[in-house]
C-alpha positions in Angstrom: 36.9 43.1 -15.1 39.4 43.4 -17.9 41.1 46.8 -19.6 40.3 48.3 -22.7 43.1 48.0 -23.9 42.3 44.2 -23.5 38.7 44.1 -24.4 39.9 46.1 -27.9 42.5 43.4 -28.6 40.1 40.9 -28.1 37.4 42.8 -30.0 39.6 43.3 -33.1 41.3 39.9 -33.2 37.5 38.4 -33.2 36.7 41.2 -36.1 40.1 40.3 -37.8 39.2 36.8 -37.8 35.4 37.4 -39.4 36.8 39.5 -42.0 39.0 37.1 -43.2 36.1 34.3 -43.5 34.2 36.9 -45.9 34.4 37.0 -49.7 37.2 40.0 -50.7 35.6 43.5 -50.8 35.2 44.6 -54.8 38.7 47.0 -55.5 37.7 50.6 -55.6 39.1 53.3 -57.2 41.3 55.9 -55.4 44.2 55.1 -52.4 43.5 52.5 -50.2 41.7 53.6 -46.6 44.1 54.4 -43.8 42.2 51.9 -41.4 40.8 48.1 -42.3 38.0 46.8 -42.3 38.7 45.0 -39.0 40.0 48.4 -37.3 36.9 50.2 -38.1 34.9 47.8 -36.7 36.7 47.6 -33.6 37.0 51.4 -32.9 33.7 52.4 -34.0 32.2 49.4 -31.7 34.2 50.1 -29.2 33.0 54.3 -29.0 29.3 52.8 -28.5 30.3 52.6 -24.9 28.4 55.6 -22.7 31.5 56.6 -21.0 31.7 58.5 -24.7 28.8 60.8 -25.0 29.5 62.0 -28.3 31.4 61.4 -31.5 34.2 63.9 -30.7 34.0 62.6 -27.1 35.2 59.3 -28.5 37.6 60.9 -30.9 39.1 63.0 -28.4 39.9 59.8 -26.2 41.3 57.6 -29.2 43.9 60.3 -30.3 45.1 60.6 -26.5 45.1 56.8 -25.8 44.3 54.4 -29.0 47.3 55.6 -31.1 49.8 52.7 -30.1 47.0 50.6 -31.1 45.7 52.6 -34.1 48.9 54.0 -35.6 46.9 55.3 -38.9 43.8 56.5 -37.2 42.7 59.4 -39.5 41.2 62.3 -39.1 37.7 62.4 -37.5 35.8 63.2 -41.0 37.4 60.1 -42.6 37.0 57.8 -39.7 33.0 58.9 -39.7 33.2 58.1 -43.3 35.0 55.1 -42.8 32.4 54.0 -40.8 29.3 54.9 -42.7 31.1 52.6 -45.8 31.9 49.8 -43.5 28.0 49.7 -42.2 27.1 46.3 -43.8 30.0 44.3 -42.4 29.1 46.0 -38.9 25.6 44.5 -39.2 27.1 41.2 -40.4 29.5 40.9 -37.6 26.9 41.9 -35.3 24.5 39.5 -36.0 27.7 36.5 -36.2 28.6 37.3 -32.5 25.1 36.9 -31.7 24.4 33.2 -34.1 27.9 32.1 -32.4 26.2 32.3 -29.0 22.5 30.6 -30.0 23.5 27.2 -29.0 21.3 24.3 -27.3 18.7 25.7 -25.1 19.0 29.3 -26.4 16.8 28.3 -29.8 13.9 27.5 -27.5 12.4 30.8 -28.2 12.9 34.3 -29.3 11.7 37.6 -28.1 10.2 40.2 -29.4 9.9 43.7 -28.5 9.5 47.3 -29.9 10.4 50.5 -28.0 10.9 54.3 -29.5 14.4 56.0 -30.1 13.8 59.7 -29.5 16.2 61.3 -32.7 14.8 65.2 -32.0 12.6 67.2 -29.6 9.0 66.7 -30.8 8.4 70.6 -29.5 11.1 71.7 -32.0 9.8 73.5 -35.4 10.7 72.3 -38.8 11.1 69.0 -40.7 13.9 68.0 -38.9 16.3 65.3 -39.9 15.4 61.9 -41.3 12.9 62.9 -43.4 10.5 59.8 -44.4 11.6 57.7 -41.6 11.5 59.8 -38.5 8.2 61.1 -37.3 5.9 61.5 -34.2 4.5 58.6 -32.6 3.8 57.1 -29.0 5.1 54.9 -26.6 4.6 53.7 -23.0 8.1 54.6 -21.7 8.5 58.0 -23.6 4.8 59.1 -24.3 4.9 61.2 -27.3 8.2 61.8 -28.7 9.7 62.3 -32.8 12.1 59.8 -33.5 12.0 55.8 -34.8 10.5 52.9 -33.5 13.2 49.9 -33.0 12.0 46.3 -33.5 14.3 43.7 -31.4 14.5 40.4 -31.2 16.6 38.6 -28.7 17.3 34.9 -27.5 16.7 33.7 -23.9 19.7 34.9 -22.5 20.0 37.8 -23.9 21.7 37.8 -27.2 20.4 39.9 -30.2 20.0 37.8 -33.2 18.0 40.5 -35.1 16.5 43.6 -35.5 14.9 46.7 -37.6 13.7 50.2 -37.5 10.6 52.5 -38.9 8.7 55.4 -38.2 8.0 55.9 -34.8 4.3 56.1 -35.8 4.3 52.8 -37.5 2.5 50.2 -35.4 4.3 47.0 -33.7 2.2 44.7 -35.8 3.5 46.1 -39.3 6.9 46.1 -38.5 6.9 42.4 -37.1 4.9 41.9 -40.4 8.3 43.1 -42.2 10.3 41.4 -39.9 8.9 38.0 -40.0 9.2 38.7 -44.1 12.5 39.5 -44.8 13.3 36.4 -42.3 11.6 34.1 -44.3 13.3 35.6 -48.0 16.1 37.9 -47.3 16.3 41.0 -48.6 19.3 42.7 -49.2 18.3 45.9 -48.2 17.2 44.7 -44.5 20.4 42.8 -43.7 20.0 43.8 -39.8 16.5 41.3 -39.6 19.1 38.5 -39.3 18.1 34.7 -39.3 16.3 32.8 -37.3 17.1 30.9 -34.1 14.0 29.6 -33.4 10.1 29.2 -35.2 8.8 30.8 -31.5 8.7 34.1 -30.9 6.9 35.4 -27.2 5.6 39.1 -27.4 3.6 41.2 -25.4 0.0 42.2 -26.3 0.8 45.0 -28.9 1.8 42.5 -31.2 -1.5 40.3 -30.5 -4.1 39.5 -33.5 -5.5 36.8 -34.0 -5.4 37.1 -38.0 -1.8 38.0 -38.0 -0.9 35.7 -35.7 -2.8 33.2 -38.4 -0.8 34.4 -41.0 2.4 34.9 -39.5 2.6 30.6 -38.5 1.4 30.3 -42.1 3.2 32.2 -44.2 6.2 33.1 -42.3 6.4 29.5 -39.6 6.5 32.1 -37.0 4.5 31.2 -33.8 4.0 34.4 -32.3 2.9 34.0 -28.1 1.4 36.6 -26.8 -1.7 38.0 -24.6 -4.8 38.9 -26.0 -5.5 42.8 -26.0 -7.4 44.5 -23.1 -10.4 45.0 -24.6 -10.5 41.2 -26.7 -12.6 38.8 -26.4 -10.4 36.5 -25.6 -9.2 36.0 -22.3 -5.6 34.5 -20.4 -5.5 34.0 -16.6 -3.6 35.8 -14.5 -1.0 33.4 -14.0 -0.4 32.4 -18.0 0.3 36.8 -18.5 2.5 36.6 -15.2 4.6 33.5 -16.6 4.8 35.7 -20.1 6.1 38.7 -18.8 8.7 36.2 -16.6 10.4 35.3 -19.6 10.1 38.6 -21.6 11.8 40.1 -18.8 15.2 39.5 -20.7 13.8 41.6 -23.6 14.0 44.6 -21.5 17.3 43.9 -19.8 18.5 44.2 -23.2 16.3 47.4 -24.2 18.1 49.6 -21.2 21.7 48.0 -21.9 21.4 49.8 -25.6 19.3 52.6 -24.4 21.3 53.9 -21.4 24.7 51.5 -21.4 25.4 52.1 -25.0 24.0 55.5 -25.5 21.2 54.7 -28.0 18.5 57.1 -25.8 20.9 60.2 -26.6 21.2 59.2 -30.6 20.5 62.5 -32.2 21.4 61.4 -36.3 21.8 63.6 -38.9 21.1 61.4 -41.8 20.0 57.5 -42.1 23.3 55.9 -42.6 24.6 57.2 -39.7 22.2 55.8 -37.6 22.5 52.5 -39.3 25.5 51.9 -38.8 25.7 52.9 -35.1 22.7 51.4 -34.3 24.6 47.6 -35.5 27.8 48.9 -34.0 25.9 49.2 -30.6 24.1 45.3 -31.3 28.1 44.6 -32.1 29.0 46.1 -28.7 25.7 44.1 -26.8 27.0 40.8 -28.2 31.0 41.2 -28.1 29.7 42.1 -24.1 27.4 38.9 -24.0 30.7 37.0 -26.0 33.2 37.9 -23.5 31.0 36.9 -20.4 30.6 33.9 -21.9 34.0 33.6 -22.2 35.3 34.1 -18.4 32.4 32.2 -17.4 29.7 34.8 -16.5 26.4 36.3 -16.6 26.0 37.3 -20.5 24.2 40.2 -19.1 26.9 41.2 -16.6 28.1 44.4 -18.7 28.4 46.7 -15.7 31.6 45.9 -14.5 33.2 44.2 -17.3 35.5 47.5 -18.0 37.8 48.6 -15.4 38.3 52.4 -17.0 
């Protein structure tokens, strides 16, 4: 177990150190922020933890005990803007921690899931927030609910090398389609899809088809494994889905650690670039945990105990 006072020195002197590798930021007109980019990643990473339940939560605790640390922290507006303009190098360091881990035996395979992220009571009247991108759609854990649908894509052990979200209605198959996609030619607009570890990718049956599983080795070189859908004519023995779901198992280790450890089943966002940007500063958290296992020797998964608060 370390402090957090330690884990945030480590944090920001790994963010420090990525910002510097990265081409200068374009000058901008007006006085130069009060944090850098390095601090914001580090703070705003750091408030994904779910010992914060809210933005002023986190605020509240980094005015009390963060300013030795953060001597210029601003106000909670700026900081919240801070972080909505510093939401691309978040996904890029994100997705770093997690390329800097997929070493060896960790290309093997990827895998691939998609779960729901509940953004507003589906009972409630009226359009809501997120308008275009959240709606009502279904899913095994939740049922029906009005949120997004997160696409998430994770090595062997754990680490998240990729990831994307769309309308919770919008069917596993057509975002993987996107996914796969903007893997093979990058788009600048879905930075968070990351690159590839590995041409493997094991799913479970709601990403089974065997056209788009066709097109997906040819177009894309992704070799999607997965089982056949209840009702298909083709057929896997018992022990083939049993191995399967062995080693998607990780997938959902994963799943809960953002959903419940990180806070992403209480996300309630307000507007699309908010959500963004702490849904890669909670990938940043996931991998930073995985990195510092790693580090003192551990299970990358091991994020229980790794603060002693």
């Amino acid at each position: 177990m370390v402090d957090p006072e330690t884990f945030l020195t480590e944090l920001y002197v790994e963010a420090a150190d990525f910002c510097k590798a990265q081409p200068p930021s374009p000058a901008t007109p007006g006085p130069a922020p009060s944090l850098s980019v390095a601090e914001v990643l580090t703070l705003d990473i750091f408030a994904q933890w779910q010992q914060f339940p809210s933005e002023a939560a986190f605020y509240r605790y980094a005015q009390a005990h963060l300013r030795p640390l953060f001597p210029t922290l601003p106000c909670r507006p700026q900081f919240n803007r801070l972080v909505r303009d510093n939401r691309a190098p978040l996904t890029a360091f994100a997705l770093h921690l997690g390329q800097d881990l997929a070493t060896g035996d960790e290309r093997a395979f990827e895998a691939l899931d998609g779960t729901g992220v509940v953004t507003r009571n589906a009972q409630r009247r009226g359009g809501g927030w997120l308008a275009g991108l959240a709606d009502i759609g279904w899913c095994t854990r939740l049922g029906w609910y009005e949120g997004v649908r997160l696409v998430l894509s994770v090595t062997p052990s754990g680490v998240v090398t990729g990831w994307g979200l769309g309308p919770a209605s919008t069917n596993d198959r057509v975002l993987a389609e996107t996914f796969f996609a903007a893997r093979a030619s990058p788009q600048p607009g879905l930075p968070s899809v990351g690159e590839p570890t590995s041409d493997c990718y094991v799913a479970d049956m709601g990403f089974a088809g065997r056209d788009r599983e066709a097109r997906w080795a040819d177009a894309y070189r992704a070799v999607v494994i997965c089982p056949p859908q209840s009702d298909s004519a083709r057929a896997w023995p018992k022990a083939l889905r049993r191995w399967l779901a062995g080693i998607r198992q990780v997938i959902e280790t994963v799943t809960n650690h953002l959903l419940s450890t990180f806070g992403l089943a209480h996300e309630r966002p307000h507007a699309l670039d908010g959500l963004l940007a702490r849904m890669a500063a909670r990938v940043g958290l996931h991998n930073f945990c995985c990195w510092c296992n790693h580090d003192h020797d551990c299970g990358l998964l091991q994020t229980a105990d790794l603060l002693e608060w």
